[in-house]
C-alpha positions as CSV (number, residue, x, y, z in Angstrom):
1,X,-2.8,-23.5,-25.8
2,X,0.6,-24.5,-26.5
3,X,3.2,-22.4,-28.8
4,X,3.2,-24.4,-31.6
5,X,2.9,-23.4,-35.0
6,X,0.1,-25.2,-37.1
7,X,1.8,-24.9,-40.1
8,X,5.7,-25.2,-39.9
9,X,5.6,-27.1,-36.4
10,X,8.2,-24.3,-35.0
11,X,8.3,-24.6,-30.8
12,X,9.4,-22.6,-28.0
13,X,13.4,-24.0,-27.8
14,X,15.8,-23.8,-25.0
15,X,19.0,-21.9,-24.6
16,X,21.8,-20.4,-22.4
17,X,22.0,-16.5,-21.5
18,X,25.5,-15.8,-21.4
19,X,27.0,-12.6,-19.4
20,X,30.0,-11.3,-19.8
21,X,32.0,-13.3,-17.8
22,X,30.5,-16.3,-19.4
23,X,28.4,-17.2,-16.7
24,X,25.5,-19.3,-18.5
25,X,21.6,-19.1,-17.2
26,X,18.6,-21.4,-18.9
27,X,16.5,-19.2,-21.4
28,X,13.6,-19.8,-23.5
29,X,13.4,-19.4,-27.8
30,X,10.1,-18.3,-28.4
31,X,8.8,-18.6,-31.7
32,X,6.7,-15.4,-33.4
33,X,3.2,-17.0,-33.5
34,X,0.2,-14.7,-34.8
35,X,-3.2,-15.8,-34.6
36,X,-5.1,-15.8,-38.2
37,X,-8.2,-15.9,-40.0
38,X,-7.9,-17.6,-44.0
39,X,-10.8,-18.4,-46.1
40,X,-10.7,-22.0,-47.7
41,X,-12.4,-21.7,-50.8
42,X,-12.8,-25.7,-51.4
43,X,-14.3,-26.0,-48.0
44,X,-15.8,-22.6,-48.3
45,X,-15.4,-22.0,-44.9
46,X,-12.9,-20.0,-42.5
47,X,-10.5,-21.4,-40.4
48,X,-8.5,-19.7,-37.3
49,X,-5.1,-21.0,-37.2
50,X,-2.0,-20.5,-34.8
51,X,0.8,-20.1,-36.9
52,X,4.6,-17.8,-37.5
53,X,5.3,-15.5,-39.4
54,X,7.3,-17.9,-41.1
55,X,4.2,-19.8,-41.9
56,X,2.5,-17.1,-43.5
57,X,5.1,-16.7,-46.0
58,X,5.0,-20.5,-46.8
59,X,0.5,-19.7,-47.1
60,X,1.5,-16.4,-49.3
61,X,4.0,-18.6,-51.5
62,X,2.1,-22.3,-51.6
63,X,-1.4,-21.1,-50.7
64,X,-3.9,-22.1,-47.6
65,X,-4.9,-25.8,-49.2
66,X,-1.4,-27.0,-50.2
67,X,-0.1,-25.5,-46.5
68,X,-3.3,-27.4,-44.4
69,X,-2.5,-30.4,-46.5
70,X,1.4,-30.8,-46.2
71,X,0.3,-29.8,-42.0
72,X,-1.6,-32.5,-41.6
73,X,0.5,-35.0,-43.8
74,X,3.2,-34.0,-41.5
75,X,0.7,-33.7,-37.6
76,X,0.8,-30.3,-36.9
77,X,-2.6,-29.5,-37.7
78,X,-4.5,-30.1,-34.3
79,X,-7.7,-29.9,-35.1
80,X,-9.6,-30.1,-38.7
C-alpha cells in the first residue's frame, strides 16, 4: 500500500540532509498517515480509510460525506 493520504492527497516528498559542513544526502518526507474506521450514515456502512492527521481535522471540521466527496471529485479516493 502506498503512503498516500485518501483525503488530502499528502505523499512521501524528497529532501536533502544537511551536516554541518553542508554536505547534502537524499532524505525522505514522510507524511503522518493513521489508519481509520468512520461510520457513513447515508451509506450506513463503515469505511477504513488511510488518511493524516491533517485529514482528520478537515473530517472533524467538514464531516466524513463532504470529505469522501471533495476526495473523489479531486482522485484520491482509491477505492469506493
Amino acid at each position: 500500500m502506498s503512503r498516500i493520504c485518501e483525503i488530502t492527497g499528502k505523499k512521501v516528498i524528497s529532501g536533502n540532509n544537511v551536516s554541518h559542513s553542508h554536505a547534502k544526502t537524499k532524505r525522505k518526507f514522510y507524511p503522518n498517515l493513521q489508519t481509520k474506521k468512520f461510520f457513513i450514515p447515508e451509506e450506513d456502512k463503515w469505511i477504513t480509510l488511510k488518511i493524516s492527521t491533517a485529514g482528520l481535522r478537515n473530517i472533524n471540521k467538514k464531516g466524513i460525506s463532504v470529505c469522501l466527496k471533495e476526495a473523489r471529485e479531486q482522485g484520491f479516493l482509491t477505492h469506493d
